[in-house]
N, C-alpha and C positions, 0 to 999 in steps of 0.2 A: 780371442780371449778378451771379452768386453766388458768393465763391469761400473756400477754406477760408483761417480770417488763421492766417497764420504766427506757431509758437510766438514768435520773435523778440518779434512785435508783440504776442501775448497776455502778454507779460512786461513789456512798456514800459508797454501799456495799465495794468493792475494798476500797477503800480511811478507812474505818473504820478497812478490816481486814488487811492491810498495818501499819495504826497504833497500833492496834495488837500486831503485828510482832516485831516493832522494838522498844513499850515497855517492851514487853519479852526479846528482846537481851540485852537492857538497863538493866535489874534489874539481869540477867545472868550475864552479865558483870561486875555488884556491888557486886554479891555475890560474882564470884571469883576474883575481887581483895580485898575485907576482907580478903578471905581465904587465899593467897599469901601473905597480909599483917602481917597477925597473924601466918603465917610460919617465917616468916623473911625475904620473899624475896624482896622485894622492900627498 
């Protein structure tokens, strides 16, 4: 059962794992400035 995905969906796809991505780097980001916080560095 093989069928071509619709531009529609090649848009969402992209656009969902884009946000993804860059609420990984977000929450990345959180954890190491805690950790730099709770060093002393900032």
């Amino acid at each position: 059962m093989e069928h071509e995905l619709a531009l529609g969906e090649k848009v969402l796809n992209g656009f969902l794992s884009l946000m993804v991505t860059v609420l990984v780097c977000i929450l990345l980001a959180v954890i190491v400035s805690l950790i730099l916080w709770s060093v002393g560095f900032f």
